[in-house]
C-alpha positions as CSV (number, residue, x, y, z in Angstrom):
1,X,300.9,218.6,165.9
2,X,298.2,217.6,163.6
3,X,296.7,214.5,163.4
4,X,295.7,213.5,160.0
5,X,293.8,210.3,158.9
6,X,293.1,208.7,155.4
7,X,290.3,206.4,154.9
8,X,289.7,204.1,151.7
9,X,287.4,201.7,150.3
10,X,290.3,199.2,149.1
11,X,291.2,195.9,150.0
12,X,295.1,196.7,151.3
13,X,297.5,194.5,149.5
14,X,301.3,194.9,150.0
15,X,303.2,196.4,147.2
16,X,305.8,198.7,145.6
17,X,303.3,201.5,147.0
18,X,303.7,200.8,150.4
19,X,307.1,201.7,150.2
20,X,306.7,205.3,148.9
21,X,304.1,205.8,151.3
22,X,306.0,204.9,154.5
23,X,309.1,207.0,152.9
24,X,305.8,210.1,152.7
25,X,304.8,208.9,156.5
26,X,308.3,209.3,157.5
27,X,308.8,212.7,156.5
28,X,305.3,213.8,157.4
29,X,306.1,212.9,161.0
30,X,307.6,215.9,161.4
31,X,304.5,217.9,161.3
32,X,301.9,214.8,161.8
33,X,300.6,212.1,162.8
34,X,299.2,210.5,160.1
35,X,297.4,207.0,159.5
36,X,296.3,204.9,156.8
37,X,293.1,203.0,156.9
38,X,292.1,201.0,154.4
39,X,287.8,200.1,154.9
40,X,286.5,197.0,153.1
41,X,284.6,194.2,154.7
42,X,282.1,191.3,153.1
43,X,279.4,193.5,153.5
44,X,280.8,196.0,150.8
45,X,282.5,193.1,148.6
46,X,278.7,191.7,149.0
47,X,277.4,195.0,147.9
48,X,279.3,195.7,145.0
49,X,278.1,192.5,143.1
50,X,274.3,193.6,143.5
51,X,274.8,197.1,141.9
52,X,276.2,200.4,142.2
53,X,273.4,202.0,144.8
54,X,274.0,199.4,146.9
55,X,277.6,199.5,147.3
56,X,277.6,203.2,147.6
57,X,275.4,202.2,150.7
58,X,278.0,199.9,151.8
59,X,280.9,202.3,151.6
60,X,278.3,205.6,153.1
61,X,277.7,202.8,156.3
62,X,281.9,202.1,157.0
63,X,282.4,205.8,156.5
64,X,280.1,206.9,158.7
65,X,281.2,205.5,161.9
66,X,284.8,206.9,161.1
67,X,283.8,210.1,160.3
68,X,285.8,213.0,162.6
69,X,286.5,216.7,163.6
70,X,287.1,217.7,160.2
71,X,286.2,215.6,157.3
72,X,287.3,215.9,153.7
73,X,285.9,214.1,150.8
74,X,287.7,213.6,147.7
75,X,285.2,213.3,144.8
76,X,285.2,214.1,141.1
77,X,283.0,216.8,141.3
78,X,284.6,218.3,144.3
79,X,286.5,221.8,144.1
80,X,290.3,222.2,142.5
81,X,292.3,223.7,144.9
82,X,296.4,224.5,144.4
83,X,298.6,223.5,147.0
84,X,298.7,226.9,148.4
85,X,294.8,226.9,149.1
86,X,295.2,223.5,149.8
87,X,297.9,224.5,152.9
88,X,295.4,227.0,154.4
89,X,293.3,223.5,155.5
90,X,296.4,223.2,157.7
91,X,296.2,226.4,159.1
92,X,292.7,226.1,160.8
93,X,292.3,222.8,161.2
94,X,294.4,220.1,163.1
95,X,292.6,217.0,162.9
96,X,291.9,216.3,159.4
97,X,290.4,212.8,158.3
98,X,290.1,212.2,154.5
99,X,288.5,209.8,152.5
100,X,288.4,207.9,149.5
101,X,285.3,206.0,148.6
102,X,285.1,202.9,146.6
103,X,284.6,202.6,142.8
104,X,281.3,203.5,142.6
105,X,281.9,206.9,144.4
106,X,280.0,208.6,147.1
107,X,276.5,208.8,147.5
108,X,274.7,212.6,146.8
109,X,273.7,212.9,150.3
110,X,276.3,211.3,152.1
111,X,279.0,214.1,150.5
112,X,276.8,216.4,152.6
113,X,277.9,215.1,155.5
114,X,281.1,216.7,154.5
115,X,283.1,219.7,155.6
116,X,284.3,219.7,152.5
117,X,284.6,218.2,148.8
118,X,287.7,218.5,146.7
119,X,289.1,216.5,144.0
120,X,292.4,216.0,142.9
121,X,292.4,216.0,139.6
122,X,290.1,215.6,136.7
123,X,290.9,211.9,135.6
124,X,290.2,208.9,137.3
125,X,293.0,207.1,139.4
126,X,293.4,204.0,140.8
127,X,293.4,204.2,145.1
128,X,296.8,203.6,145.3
129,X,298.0,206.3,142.8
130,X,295.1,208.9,144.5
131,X,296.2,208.0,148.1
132,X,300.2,208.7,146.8
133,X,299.3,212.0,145.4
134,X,297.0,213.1,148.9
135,X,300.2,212.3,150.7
136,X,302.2,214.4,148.3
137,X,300.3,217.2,148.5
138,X,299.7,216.5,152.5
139,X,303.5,216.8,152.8
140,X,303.4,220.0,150.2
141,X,300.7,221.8,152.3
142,X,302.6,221.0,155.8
143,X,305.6,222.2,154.2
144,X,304.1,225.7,152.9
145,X,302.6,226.0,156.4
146,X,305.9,225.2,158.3
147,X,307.8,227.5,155.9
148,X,310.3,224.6,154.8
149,X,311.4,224.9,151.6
150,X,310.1,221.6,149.7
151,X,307.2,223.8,148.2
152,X,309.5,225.7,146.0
């Protein structure tokens, strides 16, 4: 079974999001085990009120520590992938961590520490919108590789 972990640089407030999310963790357990870990702390709230370097700083140190066996950043500047390339992740690898930085992105070396760097889309979405559409297509790519007909 594959474990699957999504980190972001958000302060976690209950909403209508929540709800579609749990309805996504539901019917990704399945296939996974997947968590949700939202990563903010004074130290980046500090950070992001001195300037952008230094909360890019901030958000590279809570990262860091949390970083796993296979770890995915999603950046604008990251490769487009359609959800069947996307699904071949699934096939190689079964404990995936991804992660969302804050709203100053990552910093240039930090994305090295990478195994890989793929964006969702060209425009820029709110955390709770990106983390909604990473479940989707984390459902999609399970799906493909299961052979269960959601995909289609």
């Amino acid at each position: 079974m594959h474990k699957i972990k999504i980190f972001s640089i958000e302060k976690h407030k209950k909403d209508e999001y929540d709800l579609i999310l749990s309805d996504f963790e539901k019917m990704l357990s399945k296939y996974a085990r997947i968590e949700s870990i939202d990563l903010f702390n004074k130290k980046i709230a500090q950070s992001q009120k001195i300037n952008a370097e230094s909360a890019k700083k901030s958000y590279s140190d809570a990262i860091d520590k949390n970083l796993g066996n296979y770890n995915i950043f999603l950046h604008e500047r990251g490769e487009f992938l359609d959800s069947m390339e996307f699904s071949k992740i699934f096939n190689k690898e079964f404990n995936v961590n991804f992660y969302i930085a804050g709203a100053y992105g990552f910093e240039e070396n930090f994305l090295k520490k990478a195994d890989r760097v793929i964006s969702l889309s060209k425009i820029t979405m709110s955390h709770k919108i990106a983390k909604l559409v990473l479940f989707e297509q984390i459902y999609r790519a399970l799906t493909i590789v299961n052979k269960h007909p959601y995909h289609k």
